[in-house]
GULOLO-777497 format. One record per residue: x, y, z of N, C-alpha, C, O in turn. Coordinates in steps of 0.2 Angstrom, whole numbers, plus 5000, padded with zeros to 4 digits. Atoms other than C-alpha are relative to their C-alpha. Example, Ala and Ser with C-alpha at 12.3 -4.5 7.8 and 13.67 -1.06 7.14 Angstrom:
// residues 2
500449945000506249785039500450065000500950055003499649944999506849955036499650055003499950115004
//
This chain:
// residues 293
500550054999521948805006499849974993499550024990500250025006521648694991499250004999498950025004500849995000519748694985499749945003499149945006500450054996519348524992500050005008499649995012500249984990519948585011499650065000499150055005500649944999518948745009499249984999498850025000500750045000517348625005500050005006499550035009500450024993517548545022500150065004499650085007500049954994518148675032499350065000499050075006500850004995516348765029499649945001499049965002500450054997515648605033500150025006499650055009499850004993516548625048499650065004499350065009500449944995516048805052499549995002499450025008500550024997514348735053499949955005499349955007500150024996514448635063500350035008500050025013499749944994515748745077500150064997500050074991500149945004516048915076500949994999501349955001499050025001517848945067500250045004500850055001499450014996518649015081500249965006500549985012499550044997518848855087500249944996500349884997499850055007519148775071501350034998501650074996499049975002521448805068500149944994500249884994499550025006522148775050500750064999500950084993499249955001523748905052500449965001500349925006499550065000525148815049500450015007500649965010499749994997525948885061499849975009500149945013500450054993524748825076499949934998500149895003499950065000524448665068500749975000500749914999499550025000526248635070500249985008500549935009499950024994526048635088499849925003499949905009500250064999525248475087500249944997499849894996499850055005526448365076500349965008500349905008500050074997526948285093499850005006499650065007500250014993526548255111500650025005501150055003499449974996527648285127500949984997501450014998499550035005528948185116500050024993499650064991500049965008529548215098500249934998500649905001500050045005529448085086500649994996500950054997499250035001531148005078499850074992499250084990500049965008531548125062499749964991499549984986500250045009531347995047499049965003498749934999500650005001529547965055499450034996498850014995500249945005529048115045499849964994499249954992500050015006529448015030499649925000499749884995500550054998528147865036499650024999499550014993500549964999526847975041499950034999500350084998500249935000525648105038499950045006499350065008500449984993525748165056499850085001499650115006500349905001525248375049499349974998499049944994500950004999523448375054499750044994500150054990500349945005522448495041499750045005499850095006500549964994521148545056500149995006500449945008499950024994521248565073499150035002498950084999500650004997519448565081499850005008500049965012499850004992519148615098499049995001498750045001500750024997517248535102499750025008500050025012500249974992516048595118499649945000499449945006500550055000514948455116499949954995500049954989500250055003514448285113499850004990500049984985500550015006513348315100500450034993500350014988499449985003514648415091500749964996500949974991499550085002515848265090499749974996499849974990500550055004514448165084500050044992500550024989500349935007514048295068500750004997500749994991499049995003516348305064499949915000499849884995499950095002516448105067499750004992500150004987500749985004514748115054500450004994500649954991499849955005515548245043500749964995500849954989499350024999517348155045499949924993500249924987500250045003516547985037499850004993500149964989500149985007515648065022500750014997500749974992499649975002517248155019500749944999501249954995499450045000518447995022500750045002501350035000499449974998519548095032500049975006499549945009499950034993520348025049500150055006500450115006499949944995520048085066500549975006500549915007499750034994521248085080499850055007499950115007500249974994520648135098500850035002501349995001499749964993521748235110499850025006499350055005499849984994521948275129500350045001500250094998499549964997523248355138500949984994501550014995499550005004524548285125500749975007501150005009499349994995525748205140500049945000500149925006499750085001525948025136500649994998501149965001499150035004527548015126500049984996500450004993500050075005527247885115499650024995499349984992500750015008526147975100499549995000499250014995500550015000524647925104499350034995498950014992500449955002523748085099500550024995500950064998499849995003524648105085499949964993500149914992499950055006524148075067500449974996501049994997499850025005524647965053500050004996500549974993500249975006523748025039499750064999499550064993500149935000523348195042499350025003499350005008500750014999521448235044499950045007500150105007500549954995520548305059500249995007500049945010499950034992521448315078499150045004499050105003500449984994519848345090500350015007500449985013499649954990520648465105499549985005499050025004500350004994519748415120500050045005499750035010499849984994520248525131499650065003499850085009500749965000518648645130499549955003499049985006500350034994517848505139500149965005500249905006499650034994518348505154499750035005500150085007500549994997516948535165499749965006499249935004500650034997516348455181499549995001499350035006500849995003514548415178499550005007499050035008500349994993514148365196500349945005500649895003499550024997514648305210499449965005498950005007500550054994513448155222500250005005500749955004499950024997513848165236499749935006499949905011500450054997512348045242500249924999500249875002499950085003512847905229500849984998501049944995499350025000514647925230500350014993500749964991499949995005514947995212500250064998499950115000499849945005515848125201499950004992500449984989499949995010515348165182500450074997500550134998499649955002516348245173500249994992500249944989499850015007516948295154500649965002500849945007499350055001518348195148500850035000501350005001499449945001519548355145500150035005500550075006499849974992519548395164500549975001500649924998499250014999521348375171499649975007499149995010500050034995521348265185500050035007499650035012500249934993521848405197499550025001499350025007500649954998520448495195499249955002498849975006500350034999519348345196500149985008499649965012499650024993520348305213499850055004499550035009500249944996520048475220499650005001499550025007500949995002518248475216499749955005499249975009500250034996518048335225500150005009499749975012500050004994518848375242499550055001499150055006500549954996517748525243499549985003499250015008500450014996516548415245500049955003499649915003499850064994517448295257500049954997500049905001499950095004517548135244500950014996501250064996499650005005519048095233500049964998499649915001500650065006519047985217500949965003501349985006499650074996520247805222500750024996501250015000499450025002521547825209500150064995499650084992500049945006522347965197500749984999501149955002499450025003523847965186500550035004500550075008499249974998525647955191500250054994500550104997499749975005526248045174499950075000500150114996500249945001525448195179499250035003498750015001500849984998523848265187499750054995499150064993500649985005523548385173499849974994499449994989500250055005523448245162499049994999498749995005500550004999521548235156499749935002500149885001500550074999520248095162499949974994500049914994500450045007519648045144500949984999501049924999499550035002521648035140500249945003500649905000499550074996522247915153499549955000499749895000500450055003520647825151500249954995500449894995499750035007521147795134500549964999500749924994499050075000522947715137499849985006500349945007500350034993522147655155500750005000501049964995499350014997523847665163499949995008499349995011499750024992524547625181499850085003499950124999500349934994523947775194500349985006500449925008500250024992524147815212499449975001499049964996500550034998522947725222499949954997499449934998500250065004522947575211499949955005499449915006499950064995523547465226499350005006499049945007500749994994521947515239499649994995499549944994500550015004520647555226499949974994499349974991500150055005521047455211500250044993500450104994499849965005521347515193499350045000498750035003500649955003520447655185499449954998498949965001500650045002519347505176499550005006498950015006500450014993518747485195499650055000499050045000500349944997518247665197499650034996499750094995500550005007517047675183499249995000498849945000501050014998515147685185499950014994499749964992500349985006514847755167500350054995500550114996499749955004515547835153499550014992499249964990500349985005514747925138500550014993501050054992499450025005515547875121499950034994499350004994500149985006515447955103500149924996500749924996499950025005515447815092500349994993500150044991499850015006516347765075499650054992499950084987500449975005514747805065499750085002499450114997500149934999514347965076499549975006499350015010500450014995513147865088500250045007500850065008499949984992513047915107499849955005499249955004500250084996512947765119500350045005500750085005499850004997513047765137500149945001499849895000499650094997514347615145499849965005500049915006500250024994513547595161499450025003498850025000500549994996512547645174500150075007500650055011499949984996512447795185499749995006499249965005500550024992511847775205500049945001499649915005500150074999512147615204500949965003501449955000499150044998513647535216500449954997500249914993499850065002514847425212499849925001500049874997500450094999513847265220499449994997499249934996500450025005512647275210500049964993500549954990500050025005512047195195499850024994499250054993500249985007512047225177500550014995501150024997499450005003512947245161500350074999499950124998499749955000514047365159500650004992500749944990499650005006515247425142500550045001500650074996499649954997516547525152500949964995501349984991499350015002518047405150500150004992500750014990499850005009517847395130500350054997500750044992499649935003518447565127500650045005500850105004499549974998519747575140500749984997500849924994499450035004521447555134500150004994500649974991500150005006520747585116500350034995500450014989499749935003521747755114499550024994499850024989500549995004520047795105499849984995499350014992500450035007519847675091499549984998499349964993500450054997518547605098499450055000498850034999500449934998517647775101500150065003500750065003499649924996517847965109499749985006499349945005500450004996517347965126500050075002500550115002500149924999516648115131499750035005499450085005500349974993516048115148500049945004499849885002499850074995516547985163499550015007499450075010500349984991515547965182500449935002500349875001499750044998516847915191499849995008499450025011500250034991516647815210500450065002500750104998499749955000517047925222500049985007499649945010499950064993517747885241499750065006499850125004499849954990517447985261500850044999501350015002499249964996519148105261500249985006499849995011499650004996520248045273500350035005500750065002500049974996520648115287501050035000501250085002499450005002522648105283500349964996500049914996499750055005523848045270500550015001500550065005499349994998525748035274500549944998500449884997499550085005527147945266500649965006500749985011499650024996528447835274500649994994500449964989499550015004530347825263500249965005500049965011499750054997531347685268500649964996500549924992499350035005533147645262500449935001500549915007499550065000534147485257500450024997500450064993499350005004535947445251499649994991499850024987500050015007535147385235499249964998498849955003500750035001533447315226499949925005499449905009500350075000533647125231499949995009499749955012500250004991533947195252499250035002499050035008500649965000532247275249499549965000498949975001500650045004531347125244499649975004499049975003500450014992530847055260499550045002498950035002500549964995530047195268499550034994498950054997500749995005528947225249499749945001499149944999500350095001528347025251499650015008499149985008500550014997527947055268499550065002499150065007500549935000526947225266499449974996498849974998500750015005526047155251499549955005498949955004500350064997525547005263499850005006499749955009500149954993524947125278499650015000499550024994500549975001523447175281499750055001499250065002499749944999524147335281499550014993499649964989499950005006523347405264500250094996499850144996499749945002524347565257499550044995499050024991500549975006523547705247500549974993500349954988499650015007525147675235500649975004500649975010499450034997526847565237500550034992500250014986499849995003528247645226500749985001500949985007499250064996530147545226500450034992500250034986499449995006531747605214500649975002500749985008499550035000533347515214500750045002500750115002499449955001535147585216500250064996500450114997499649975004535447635200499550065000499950114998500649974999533747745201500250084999500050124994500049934998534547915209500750004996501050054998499450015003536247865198499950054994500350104992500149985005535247895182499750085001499850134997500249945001534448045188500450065003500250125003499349954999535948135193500250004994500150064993499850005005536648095177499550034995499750044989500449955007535148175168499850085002499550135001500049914998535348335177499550015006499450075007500250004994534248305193500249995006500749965006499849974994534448345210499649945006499149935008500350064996534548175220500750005005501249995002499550034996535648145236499949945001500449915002499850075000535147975237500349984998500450024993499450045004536447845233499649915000499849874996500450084997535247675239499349994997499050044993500750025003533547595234499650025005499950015011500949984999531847645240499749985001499649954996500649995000530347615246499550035002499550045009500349954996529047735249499349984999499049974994501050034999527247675255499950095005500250125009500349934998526047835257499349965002499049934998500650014998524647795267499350055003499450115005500449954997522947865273499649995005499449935003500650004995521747865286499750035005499650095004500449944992520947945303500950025001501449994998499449984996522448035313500149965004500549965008
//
């Protein structure tokens, strides 16, 4: 450790304890890529070897390493669960990953006002589970993974189950709690307050941000009645364009699906040929619906 990293790193201890501070080469290594690996000659782009790996329990924590980060002119890159693919969580000048995954906390659960708060490092399962216990579930969760976290898919707002009925993640958002650039703490919205309501809200500004924008560090999401059944329906054609009909008139039904999922011939082609276990040979659609028995 050079004398100017052993400066920050006791900054650092004061502010978390060091064991959950990681500069071993060996464990920062775990984190040069996400569920993908990075082309080889990206190495010689990037600084994507972290110096610190930081694992925070609280807001105020973030705020104090952002702070520190700024003095220091070092760069911070947030982490989740790491199951994007695409780098996102993966530096390019070295500097400070923020491990989120120590918060990941259900904070509470409304059942009056139709709402779930939660840290941002909660894996969607467990947010999911949490919720049926008390007979609600939230509208829409990733396709790429349920133990993907909340703050993470936030932050790339990707496509989810349930988009089709209750809309995107943007939709299911009452309020989110944000770290700042400069280390402030801002809340984006409004809790207990429904969607017809009025008032201004700064939720969509840091979706899709992949954190440039801010950390988020704590979400209340909508949250719906548990359903009494969910059940899927598969339905095969010779090919995508024999399919097309019956997706045109499903969308134009008054039918509204929890989800509408459609793949082509070549679909079960490819995934034979990457070592998966598919008897289909045809295109698909599979609508999963829910409601009373």
């Amino acid at each position: 450790m050079t004398k100017s990293m052993d400066k920050i790193y006791k900054k650092l201890v004061k502010i978390v304890e060091a064991t959950r501070i990681i500069n071993g080469k060996d464990e920062l290594e775990k984190y040069l890529h996400d569920s993908a690996r990075l082309p080889r000659f990206a190495g010689l782009l990037f600084n994507t070897q972290p110096d610190y790996i930081v694992k925070p329990l609280t807001s105020d924590e973030i705020s104090k390493l952002i702070k520190l980060a700024c003095i220091e002119n070092m760069p911070i890159t947030c982490r989740g669960a790491g199951l994007w693919g695409l780098d996102g969580a993966v530096p390019t000048q070295g500097g400070i990953i923020l491990d989120m995954s120590l918060m990941n906390h259900v904070l509470r659960v409304d059942e009056e006002n139709l709402e779930i708060e939660v840290e941002a490092g909660a894996a969607w399962k467990k947010v999911f589970n949490v919720a049926q216990e008390d007979k609600l579930t939230i509208g829409t969760y990733p396709h790429i993974g349920v133990n993907s976290t909340v703050g993470g898919w936030l932050s790339t707002e990707r496509v989810g189950i349930g988009n089709y009925k209750y809309g995107s993640v943007r939709s299911n958002i009452r309020s989110m709690e944000v770290v700042m650039p400069e280390g402030h703490i801002i809340n984006t919205g409004f809790n207990k307050v429904l969607s017809n309501s009025a008032g201004y809200n700064l939720n969509g500004l840091f979706l899709g941000a992949e954190g440039t924008l801010g950390i988020i560090t704590k979400v209340t999401l909508k949250a719906y009645p548990a359903q009494d059944l969910t059940k899927s329906v598969a339905i095969e054609f010779e090919n995508l364009k024999a399919a097309y009909a019956t997706l045109k008139t499903l969308a134009r039904s008054k039918l509204v699906p929890l989800n509408i999922m459609f793949s082509d011939e070549n679909h079960p082609r490819i995934l034979s040929y990457l070592g998966g276990d598919s008897a289909r040979k045809k295109a698909m659609i599979n609508v999963t619906l829910e409601g009373s028995k």
